[in-house]
BAFIMAR-253727 format. One record per atom (N, C-alpha, C): atom name; y, x, z. Coordinates in steps of 0.001 Angstrom, whole numbers, padded with zeros to 6 digits. Atoms other than C-alpha are relative to their C-alpha. Example, Ala and Ser with C-alpha at 12.3 -4.5 7.8 and 13.67 -1.06 7.14 Angstrom:
% BAFIMAR-253727
+------+---------+---------+---------+
! atom !       y !       x !       z !
+------+---------+---------+---------+
!    N ! -001190 !  000890 !  000000 !
!   CA ! -004500 !  012300 !  007800 !
!    C !  001200 !  000900 !  000000 !
!    N ! -001190 ! -000820 ! -000060 !
!   CA ! -001060 !  013670 !  007140 !
!    C !  001090 ! -000770 !  000730 !
+------+---------+---------+---------+
//
This chain:
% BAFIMAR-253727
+------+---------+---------+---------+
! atom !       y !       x !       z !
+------+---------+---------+---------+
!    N ! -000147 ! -000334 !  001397 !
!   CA ! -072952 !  150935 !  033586 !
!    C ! -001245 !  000754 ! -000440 !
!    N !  001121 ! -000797 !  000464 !
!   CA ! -076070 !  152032 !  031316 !
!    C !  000525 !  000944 ! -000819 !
!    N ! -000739 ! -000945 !  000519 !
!   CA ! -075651 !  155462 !  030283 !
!    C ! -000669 ! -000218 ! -001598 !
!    N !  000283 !  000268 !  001685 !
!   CA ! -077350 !  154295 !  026871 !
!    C !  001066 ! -001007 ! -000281 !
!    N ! -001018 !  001042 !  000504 !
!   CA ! -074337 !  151730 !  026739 !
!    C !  000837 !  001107 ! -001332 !
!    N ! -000593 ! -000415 !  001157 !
!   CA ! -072386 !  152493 !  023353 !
!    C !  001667 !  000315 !  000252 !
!    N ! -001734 !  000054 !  000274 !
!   CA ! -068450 !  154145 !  022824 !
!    C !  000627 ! -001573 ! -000227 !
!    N ! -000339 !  000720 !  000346 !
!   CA ! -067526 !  150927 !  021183 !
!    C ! -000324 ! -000651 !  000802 !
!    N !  000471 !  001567 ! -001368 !
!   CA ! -069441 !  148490 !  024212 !
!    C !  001271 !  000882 !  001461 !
!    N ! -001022 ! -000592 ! -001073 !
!   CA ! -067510 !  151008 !  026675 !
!    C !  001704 ! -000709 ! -000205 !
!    N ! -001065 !  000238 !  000358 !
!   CA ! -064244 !  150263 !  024861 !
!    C !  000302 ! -001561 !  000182 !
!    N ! -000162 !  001007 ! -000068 !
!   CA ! -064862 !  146810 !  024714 !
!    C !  000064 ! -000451 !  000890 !
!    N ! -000684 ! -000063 ! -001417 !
!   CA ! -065506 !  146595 !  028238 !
!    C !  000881 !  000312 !  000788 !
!    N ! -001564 ! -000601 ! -000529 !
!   CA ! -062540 !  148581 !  029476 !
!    C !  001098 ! -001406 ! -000198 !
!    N ! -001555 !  000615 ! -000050 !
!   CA ! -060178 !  146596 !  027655 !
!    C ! -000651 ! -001648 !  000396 !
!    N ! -000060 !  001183 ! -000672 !
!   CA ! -061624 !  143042 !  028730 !
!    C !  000167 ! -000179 !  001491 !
!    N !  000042 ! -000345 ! -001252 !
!   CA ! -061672 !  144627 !  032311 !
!    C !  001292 !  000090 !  000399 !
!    N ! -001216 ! -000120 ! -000141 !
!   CA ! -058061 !  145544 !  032009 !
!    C !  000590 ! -000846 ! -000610 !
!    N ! -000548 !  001406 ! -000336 !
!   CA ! -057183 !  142159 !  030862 !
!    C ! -000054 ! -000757 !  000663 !
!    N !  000019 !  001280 ! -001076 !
!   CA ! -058384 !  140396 !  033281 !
!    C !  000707 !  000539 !  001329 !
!    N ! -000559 ! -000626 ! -001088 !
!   CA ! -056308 !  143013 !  035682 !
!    C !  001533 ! -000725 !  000228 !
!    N ! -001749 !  000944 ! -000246 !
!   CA ! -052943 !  141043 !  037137 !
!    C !  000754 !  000850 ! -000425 !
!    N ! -001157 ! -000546 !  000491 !
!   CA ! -051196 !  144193 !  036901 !
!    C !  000558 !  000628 ! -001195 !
!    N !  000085 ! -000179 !  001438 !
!   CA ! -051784 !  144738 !  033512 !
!    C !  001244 ! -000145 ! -001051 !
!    N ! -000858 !  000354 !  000711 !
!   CA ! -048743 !  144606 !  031049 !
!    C ! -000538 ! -000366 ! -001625 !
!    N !  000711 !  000555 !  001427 !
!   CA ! -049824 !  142758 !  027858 !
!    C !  001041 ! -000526 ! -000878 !
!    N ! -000840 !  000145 !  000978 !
!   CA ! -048321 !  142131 !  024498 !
!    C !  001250 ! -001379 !  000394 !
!    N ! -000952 !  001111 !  000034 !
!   CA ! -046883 !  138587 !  025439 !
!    C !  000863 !  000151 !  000721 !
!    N ! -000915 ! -000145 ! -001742 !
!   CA ! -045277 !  139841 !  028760 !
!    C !  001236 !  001393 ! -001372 !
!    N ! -000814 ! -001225 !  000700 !
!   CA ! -043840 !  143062 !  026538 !
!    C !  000701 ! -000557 ! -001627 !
!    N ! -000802 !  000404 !  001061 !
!   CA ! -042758 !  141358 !  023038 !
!    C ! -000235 ! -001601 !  000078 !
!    N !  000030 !  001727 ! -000186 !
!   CA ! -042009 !  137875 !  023965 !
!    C !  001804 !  000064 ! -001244 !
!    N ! -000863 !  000596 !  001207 !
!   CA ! -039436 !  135814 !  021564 !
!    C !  001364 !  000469 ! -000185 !
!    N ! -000624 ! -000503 ! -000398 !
!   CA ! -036511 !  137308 !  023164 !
!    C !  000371 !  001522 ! -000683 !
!    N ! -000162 ! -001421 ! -000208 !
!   CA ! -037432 !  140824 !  022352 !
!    C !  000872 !  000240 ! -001538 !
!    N ! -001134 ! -000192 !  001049 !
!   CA ! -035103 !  142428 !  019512 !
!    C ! -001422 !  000329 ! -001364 !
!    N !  000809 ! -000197 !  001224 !
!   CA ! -037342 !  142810 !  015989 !
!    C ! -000164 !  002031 ! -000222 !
!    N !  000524 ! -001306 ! -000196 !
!   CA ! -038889 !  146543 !  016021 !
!    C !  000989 !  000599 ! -001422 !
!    N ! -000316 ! -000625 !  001465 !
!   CA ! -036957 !  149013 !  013799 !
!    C ! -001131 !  000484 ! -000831 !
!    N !  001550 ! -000441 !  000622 !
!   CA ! -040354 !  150350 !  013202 !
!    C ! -001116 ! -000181 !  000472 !
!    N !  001502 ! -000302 ! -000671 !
!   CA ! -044150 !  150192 !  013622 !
!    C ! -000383 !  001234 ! -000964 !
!    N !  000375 ! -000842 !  000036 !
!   CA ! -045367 !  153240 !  013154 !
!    C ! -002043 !  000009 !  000500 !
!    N !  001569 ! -000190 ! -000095 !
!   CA ! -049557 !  153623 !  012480 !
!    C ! -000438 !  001491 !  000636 !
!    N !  000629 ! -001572 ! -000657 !
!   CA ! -051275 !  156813 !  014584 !
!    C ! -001146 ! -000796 !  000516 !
!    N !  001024 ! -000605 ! -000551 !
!   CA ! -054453 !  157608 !  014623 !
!    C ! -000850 !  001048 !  001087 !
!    N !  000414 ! -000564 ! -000906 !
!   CA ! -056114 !  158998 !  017808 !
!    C ! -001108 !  001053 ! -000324 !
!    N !  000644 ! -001163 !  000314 !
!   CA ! -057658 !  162371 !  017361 !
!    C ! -001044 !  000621 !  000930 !
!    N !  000666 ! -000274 ! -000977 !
!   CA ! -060451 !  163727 !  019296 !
!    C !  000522 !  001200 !  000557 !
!    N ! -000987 ! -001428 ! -000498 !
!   CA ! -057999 !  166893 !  020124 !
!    C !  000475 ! -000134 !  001172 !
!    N ! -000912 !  000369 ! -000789 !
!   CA ! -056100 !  164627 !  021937 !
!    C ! -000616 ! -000347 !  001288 !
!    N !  001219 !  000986 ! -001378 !
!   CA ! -058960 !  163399 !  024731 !
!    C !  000346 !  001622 !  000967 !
!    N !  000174 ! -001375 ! -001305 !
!   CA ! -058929 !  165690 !  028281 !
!    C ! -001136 ! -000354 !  000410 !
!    N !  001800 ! -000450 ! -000729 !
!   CA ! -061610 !  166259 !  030367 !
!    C ! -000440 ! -001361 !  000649 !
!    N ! -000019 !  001369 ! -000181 !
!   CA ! -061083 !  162522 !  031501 !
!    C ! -000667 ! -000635 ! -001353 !
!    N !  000392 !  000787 !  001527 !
!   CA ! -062324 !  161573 !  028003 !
!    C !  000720 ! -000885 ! -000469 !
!    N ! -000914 !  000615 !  000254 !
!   CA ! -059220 !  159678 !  027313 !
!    C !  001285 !  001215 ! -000334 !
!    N ! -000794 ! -000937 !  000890 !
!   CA ! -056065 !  160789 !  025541 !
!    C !  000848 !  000589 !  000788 !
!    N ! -000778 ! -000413 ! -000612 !
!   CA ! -053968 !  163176 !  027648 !
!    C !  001398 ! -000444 ! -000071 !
!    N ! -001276 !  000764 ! -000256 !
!   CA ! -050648 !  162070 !  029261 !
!    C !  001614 !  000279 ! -001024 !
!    N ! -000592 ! -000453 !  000875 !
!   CA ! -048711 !  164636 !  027114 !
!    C ! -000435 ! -000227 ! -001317 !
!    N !  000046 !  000686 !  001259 !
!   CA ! -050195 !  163486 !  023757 !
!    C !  000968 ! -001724 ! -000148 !
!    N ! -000813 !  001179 !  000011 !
!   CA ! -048307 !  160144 !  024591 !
!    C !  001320 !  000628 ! -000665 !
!    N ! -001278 ! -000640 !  000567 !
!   CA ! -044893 !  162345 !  023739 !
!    C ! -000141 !  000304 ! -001160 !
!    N !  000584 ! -000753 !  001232 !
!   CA ! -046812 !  163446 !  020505 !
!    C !  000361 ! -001118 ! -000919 !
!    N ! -000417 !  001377 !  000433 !
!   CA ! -046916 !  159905 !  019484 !
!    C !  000651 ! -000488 ! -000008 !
!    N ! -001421 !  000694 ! -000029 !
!   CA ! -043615 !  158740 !  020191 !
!    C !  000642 !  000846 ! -001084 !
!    N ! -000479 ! -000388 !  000979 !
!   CA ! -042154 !  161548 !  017999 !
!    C ! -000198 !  000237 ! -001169 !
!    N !  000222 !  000490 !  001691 !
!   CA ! -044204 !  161139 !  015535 !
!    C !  000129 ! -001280 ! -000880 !
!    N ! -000415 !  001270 !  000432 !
!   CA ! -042987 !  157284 !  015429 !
!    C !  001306 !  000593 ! -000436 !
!    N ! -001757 !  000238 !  000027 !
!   CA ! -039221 !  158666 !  015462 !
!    C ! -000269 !  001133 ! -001247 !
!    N ! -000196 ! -000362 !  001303 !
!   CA ! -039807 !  161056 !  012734 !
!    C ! -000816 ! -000844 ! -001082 !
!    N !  000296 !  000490 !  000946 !
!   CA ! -041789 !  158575 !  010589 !
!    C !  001356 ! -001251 ! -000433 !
!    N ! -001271 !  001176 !  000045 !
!   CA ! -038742 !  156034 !  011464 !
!    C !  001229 !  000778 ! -001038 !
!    N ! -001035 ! -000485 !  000784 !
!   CA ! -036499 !  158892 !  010012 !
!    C !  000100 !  000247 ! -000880 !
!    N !  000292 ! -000325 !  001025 !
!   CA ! -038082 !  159484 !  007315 !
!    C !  000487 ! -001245 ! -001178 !
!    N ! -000281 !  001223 !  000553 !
!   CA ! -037011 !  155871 !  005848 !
!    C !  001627 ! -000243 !  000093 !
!    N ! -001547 !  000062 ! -000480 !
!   CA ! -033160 !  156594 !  007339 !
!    C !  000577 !  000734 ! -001011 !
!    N ! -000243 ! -000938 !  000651 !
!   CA ! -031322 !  158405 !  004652 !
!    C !  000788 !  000158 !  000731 !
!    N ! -001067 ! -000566 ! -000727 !
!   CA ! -028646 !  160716 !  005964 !
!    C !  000204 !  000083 !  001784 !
!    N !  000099 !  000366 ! -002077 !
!   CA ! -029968 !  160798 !  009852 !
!    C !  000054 !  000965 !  000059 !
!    N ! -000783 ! -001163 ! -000491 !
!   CA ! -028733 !  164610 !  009860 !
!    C !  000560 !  000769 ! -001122 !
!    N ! -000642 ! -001433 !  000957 !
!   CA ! -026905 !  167306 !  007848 !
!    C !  000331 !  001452 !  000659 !
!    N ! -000289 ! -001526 ! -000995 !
!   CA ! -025640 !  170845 !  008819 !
!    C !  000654 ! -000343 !  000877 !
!    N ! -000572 ! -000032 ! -001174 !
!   CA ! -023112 !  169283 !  011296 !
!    C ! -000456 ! -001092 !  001098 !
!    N !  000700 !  000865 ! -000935 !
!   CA ! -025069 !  166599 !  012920 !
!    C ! -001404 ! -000214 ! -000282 !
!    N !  001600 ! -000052 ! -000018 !
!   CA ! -028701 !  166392 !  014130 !
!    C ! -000490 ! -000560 !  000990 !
!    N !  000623 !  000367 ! -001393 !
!   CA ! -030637 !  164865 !  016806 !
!    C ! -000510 !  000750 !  000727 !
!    N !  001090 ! -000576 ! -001315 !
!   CA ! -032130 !  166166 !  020223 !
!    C ! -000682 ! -000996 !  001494 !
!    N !  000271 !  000480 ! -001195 !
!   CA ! -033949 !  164609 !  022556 !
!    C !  000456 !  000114 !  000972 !
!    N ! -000600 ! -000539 ! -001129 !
!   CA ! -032245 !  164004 !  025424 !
!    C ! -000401 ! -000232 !  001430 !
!    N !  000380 !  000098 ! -001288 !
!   CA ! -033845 !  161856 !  027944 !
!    C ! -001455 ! -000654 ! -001176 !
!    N !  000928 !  000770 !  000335 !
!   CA ! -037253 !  160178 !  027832 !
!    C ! -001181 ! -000392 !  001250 !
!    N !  000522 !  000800 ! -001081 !
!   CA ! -039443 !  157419 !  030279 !
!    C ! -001060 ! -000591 ! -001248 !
!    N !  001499 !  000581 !  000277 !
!   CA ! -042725 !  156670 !  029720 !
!    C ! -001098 ! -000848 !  000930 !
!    N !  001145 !  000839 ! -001075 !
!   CA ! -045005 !  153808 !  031712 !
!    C ! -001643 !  000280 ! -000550 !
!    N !  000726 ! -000212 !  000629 !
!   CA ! -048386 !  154705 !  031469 !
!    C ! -000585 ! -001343 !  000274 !
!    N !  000878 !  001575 ! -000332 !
!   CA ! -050267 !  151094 !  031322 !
!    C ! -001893 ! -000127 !  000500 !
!    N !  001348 !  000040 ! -000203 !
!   CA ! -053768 !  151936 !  030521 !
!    C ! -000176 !  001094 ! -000572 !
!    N ! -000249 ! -000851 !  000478 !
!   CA ! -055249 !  154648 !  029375 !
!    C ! -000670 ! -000250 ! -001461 !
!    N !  000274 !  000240 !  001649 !
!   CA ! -056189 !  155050 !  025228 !
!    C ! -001280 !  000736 !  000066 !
!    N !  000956 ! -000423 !  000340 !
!   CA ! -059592 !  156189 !  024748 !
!    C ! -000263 !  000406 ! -001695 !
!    N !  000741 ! -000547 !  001758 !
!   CA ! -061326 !  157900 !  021060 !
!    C ! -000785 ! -001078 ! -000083 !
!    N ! -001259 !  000229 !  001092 !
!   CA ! -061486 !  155969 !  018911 !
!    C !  001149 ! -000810 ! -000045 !
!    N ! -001011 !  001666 ! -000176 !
!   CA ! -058785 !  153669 !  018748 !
!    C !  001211 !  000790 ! -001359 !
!    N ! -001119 !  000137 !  001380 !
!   CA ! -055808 !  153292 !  015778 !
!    C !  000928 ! -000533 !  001353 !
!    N ! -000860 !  000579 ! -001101 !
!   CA ! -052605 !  152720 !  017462 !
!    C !  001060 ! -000282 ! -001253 !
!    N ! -001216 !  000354 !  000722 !
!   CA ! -049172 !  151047 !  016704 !
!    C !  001287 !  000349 !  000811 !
!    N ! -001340 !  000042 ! -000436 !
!   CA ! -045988 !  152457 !  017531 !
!    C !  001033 ! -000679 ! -000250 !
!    N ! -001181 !  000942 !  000127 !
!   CA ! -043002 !  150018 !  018172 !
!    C !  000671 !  001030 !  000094 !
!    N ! -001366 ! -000371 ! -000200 !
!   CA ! -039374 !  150927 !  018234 !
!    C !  000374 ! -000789 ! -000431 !
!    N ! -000999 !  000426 ! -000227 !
!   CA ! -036766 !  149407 !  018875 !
!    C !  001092 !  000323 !  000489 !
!    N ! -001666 ! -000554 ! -000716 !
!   CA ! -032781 !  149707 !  019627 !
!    C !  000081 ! -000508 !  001035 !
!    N ! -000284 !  000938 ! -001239 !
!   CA ! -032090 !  148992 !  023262 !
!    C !  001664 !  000434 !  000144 !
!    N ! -000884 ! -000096 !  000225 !
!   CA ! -028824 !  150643 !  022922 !
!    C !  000763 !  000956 ! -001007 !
!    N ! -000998 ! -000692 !  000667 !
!   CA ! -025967 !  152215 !  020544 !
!    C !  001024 !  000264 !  000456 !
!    N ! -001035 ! -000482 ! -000900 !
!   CA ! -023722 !  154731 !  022086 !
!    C !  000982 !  000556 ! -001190 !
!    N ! -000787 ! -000958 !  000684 !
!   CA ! -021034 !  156946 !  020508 !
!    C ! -000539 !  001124 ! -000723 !
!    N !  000910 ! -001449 !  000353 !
!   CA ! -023179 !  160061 !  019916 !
!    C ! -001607 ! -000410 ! -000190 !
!    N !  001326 !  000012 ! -000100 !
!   CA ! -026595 !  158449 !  020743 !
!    C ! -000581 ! -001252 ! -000203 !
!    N !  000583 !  000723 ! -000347 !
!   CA ! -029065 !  155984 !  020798 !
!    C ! -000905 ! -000314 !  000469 !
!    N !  001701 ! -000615 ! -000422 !
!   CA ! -031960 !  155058 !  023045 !
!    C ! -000895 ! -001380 ! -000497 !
!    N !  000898 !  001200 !  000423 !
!   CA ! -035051 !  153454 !  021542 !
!    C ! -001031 ! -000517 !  000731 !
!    N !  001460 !  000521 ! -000888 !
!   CA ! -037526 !  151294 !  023329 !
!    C ! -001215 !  000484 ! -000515 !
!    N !  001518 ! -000388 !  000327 !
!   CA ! -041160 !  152068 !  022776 !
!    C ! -001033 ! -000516 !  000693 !
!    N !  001637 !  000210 ! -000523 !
!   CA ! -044627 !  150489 !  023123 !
!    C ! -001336 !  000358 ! -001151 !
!    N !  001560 ! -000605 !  000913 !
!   CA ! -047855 !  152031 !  021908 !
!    C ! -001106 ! -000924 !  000794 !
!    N !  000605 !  001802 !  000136 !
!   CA ! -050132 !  148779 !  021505 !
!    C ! -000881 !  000897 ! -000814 !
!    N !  001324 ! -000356 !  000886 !
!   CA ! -053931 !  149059 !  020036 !
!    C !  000191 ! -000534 ! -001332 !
!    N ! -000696 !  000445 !  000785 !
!   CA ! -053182 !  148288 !  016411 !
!    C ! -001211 ! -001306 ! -000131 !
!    N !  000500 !  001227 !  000121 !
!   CA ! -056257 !  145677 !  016145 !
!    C !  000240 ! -000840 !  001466 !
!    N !  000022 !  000662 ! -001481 !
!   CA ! -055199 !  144074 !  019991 !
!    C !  001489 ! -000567 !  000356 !
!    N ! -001401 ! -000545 ! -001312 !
!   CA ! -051583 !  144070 !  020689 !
!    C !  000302 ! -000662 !  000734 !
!    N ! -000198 !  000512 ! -001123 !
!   CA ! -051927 !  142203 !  023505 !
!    C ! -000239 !  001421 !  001343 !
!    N !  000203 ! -001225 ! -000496 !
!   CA ! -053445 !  145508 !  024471 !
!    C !  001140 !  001559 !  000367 !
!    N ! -000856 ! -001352 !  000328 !
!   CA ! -050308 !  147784 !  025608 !
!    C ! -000402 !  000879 !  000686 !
!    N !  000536 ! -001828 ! -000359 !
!   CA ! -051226 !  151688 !  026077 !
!    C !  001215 !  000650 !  001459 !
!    N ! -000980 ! -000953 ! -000673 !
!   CA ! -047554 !  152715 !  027222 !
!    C !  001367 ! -000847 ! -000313 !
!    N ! -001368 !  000798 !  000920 !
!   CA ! -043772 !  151266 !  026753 !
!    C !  001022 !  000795 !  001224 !
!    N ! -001446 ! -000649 ! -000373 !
!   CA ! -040282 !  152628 !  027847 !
!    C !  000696 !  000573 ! -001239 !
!    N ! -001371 ! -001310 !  000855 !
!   CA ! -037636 !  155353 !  025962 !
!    C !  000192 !  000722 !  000394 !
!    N ! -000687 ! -001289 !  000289 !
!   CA ! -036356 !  157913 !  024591 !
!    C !  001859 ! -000165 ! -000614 !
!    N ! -001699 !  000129 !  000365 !
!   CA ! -032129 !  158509 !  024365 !
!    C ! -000145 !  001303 ! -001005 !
!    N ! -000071 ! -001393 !  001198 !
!   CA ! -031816 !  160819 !  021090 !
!    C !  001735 ! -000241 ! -000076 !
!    N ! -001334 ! -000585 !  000405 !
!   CA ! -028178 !  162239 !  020685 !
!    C !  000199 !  000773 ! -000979 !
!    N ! -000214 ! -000811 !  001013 !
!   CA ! -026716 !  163399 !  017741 !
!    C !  001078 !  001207 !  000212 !
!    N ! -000616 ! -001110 ! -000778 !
!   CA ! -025210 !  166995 !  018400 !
!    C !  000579 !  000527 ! -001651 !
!    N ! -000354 ! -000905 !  000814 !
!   CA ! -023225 !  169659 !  015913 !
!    C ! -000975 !  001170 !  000378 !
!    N !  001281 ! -001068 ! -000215 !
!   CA ! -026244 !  172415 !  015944 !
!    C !  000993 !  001467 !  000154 !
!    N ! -000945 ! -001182 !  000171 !
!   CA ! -023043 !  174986 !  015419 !
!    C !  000581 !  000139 !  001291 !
!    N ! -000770 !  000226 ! -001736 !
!   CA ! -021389 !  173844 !  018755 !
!    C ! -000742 ! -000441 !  001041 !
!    N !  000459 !  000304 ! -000711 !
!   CA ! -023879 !  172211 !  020377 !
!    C !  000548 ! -001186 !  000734 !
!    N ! -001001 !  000907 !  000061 !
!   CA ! -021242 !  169314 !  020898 !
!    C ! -000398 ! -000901 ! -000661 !
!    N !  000296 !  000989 !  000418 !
!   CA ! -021879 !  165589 !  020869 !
!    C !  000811 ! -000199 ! -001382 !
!    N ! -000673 !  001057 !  000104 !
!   CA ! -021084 !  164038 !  017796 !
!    C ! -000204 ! -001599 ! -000725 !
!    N !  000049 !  001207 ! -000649 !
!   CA ! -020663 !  160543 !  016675 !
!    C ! -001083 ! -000723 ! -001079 !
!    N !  001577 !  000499 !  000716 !
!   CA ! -024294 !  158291 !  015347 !
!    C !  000651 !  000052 ! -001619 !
!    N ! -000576 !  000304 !  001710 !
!   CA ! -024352 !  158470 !  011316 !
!    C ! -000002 ! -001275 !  000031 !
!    N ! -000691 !  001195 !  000497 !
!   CA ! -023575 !  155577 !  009440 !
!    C ! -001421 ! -000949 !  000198 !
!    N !  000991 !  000184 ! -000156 !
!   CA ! -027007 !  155398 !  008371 !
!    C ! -001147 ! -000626 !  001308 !
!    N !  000964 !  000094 ! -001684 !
!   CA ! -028611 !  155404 !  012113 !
!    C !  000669 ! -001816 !  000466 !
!    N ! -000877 !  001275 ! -000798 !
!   CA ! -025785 !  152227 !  013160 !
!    C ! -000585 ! -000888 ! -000825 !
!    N !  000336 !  001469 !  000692 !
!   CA ! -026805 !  150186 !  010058 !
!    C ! -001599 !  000246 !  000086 !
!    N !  000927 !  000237 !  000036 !
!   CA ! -030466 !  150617 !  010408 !
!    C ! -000578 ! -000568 !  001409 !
!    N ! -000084 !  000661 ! -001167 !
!   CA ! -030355 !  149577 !  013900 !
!    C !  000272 ! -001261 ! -000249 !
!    N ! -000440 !  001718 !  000486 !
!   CA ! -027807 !  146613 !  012599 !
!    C ! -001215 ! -000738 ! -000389 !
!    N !  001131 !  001224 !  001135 !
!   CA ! -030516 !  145359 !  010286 !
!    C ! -001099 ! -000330 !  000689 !
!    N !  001317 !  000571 ! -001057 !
!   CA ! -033571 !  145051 !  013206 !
!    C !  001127 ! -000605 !  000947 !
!    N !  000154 !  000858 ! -001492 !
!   CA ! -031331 !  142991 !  015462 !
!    C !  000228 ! -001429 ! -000316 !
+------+---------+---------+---------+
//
């Protein structure tokens, strides 16, 4: 590698390097015809805040980005809490694929993989938004809706079930 090579020739190399990698997970393998229609894509921009000493985006900024997909998703939900029901994160799995380098634009998916009584958990892949053959990361998060007074499951709003309904 020439250290006069350019950010953008770096980038470009990476990701043709990590396509041509077998173990690579790529858009067609991750949203093939099958897959359920995204409740959301969610746009994030990669910040130079977010880079570690690796010069790529730290493992914990990945969590940054997922909840900033699920609150832009909620923001479009009317009635996804009140004083007696609210969400909390409850579990969450993350694959790391490749890693995201500065600059890059990203696209957060979601999707419903299931609807429980109290909860639901959403799939997730963070895909380069000009590539998405290019995936960053994919798995879930299970969000439960709780009484904040009791701390006691209870059961998904109305809102949350039919906006799920309508992406499947």
């Amino acid at each position: 590698m020439s250290s006069t090579e350019t950010l953008p020739a770096k980038r470009a190399r990476a990701r043709k390097t990590a396509t041509a990698d077998a173990g690579m997970v790529h858009a067609d393998a991750a949203f093939d015809s099958a897959a359920p229609r995204p409740l959301f894509v969610a746009p994030i921009g990669v910040r130079w805040r977010d880079l570690d000493a690796f010069n790529h985006v730290n493992n914990a900024n990945y969590l940054t980005y997922l909840e900033e997909a699920r609150l832009q998703w909620l923001q479009h939900v009317p009635g996804w809490f009140d004083e007696q029901s609210m969400p909390v994160l409850a579990a969450s799995n993350i694959n790391y694929r490749r890693p995201i380098e500065w600059p890059a634009q990203l696209q957060v998916r979601l999707s419903c993989e299931r609807l429980g009584t109290s909860s639901i958990t959403l799939a997730h892949h963070i895909v380069d938004a000009d590539d998405d053959r290019c995936v960053y990361s994919d798995g879930n998060v299970v969000m439960v809706w709780m009484n904040p007074a009791t701390g006691k499951p209870v059961a998904l709003p109305r809102s949350i079930r039919d906006a799920a309904a309508a992406a499947a």
